[in-house]
C-alpha positions in Angstrom: -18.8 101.7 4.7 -17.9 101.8 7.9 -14.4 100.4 9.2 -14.5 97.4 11.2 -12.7 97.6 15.0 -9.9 95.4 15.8 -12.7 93.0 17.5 -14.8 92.7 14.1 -12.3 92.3 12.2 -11.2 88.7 14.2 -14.7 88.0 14.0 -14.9 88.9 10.0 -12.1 86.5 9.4 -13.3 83.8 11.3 -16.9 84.2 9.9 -15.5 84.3 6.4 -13.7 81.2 6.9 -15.7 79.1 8.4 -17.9 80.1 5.1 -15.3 79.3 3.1 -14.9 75.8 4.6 -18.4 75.0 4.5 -18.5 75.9 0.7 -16.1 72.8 0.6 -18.8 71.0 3.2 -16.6 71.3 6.2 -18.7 72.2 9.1 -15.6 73.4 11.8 -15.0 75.9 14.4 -12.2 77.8 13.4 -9.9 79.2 16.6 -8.7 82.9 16.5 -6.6 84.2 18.2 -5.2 88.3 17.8 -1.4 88.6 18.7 -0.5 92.3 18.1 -1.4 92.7 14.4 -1.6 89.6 13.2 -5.2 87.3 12.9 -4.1 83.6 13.9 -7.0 81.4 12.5 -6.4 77.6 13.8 -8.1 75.1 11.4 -8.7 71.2 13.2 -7.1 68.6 12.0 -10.0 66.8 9.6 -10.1 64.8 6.6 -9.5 67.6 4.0 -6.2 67.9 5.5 -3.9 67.8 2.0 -6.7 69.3 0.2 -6.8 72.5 2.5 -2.8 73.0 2.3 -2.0 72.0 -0.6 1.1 71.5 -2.3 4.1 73.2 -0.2 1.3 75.0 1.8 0.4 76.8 -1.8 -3.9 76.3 -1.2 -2.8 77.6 2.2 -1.4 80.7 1.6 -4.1 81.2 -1.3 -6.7 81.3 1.4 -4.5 83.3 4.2 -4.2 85.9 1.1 -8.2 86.1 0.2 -8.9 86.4 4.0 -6.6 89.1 4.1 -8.0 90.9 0.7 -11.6 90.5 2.3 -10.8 92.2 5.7 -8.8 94.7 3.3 -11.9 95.6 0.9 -14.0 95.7 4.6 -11.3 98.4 5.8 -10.4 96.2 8.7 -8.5 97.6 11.5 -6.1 94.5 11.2 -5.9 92.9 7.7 -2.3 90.8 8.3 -3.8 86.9 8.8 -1.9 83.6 9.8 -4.2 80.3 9.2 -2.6 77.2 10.1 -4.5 73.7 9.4 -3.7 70.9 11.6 -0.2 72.2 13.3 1.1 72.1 10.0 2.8 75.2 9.9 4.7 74.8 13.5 5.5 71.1 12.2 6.9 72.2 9.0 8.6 75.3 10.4 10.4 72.1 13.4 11.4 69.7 10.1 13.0 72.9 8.5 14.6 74.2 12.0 15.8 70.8 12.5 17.7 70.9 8.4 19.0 74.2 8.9 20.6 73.2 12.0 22.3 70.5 10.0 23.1 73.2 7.4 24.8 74.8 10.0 26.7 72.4 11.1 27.9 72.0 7.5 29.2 75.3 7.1 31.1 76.0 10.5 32.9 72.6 9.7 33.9 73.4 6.4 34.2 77.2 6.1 32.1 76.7 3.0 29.1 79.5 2.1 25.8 77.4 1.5 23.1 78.8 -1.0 19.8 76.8 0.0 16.8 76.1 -2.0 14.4 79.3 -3.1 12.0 79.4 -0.1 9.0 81.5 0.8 9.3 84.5 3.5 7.8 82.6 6.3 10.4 79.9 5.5 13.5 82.5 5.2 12.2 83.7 8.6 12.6 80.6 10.0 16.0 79.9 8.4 17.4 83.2 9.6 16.3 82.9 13.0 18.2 79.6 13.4 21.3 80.8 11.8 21.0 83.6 14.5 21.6 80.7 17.2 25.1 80.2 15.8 27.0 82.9 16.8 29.7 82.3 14.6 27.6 82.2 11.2 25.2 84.8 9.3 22.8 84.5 6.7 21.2 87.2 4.1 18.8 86.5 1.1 19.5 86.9 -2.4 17.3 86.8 -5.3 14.0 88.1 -6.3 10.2 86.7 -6.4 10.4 83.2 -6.0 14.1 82.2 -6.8 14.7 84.3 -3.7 17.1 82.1 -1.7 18.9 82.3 1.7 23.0 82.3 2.0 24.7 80.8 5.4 28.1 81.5 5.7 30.7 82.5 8.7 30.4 85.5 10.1 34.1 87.2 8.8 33.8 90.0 11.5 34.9 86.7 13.8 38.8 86.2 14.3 39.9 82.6 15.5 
């Protein structure tokens, strides 16, 4: 078999999901997009919404990871996908920028270390990048598989 180009692969994944869609009689145009090495497939907003996500974005991921396995077993030049259904992603990732924030606030007032929920990576990416913004707090994960949670606490390398 021969391997498919960076350019066949974006069209591969959009092809297969589309396909995958339509299986579930949803006749969309899926937008793609290729930022470095990572396949950004942009589901519309339509009325299979909550079935396409899924609980906490669980069908979501499920299909991100089959998309990736299919470009995988096609020995795609990029195999790394992001699909996002409706904006929910960027809204999700706001609503938990916005909590952190708050989090944040928390812990430069008291002092206090704060152990958050277990999250997934894309949500601990999000975390620690808002920490980041407060200069005077860090963050680091702890855990494994899915208790894997994220720790905000000052930064003791800071004297006041």
């Amino acid at each position: 078999m021969k391997p498919l180009s960076r350019e066949q692969s974006i069209d591969f994944a959009k092809k297969y999901v589309e396909d995958l869609l339509s299986f579930f009689g949803l006749n969309t145009d899926v937008v793609t997009h290729c930022d470095e090495d990572v396949i950004e497939l942009s589901i519309p907003s339509t009325h299979l919404n909550g079935f396409l996500i899924g609980q906490r974005g669980e069908t979501l991921r499920s299909l991100q990871y089959m998309t990736s396995m299919a470009l995988k077993n096609s020995q795609a030049e990029v195999t790394r996908v992001n699909i996002d259904v409706a904006s929910y992603k960027m809204h999700r990732a706001e609503r938990l920028g916005e909590q952190v924030r708050e989090w944040c606030q928390q812990v430069a007032t008291s002092g206090e270390p704060m152990h958050l929920r277990p999250m997934n990576a894309a949500d601990r990416r999000v975390a620690h990048q808002v920490v980041a913004e407060f200069g005077q707090l860090s963050s680091h994960s702890e855990g494994e598989g899915r208790d894997r949670h994220l720790i905000i606490e000052k930064r003791s390398d800071i004297t006041e």
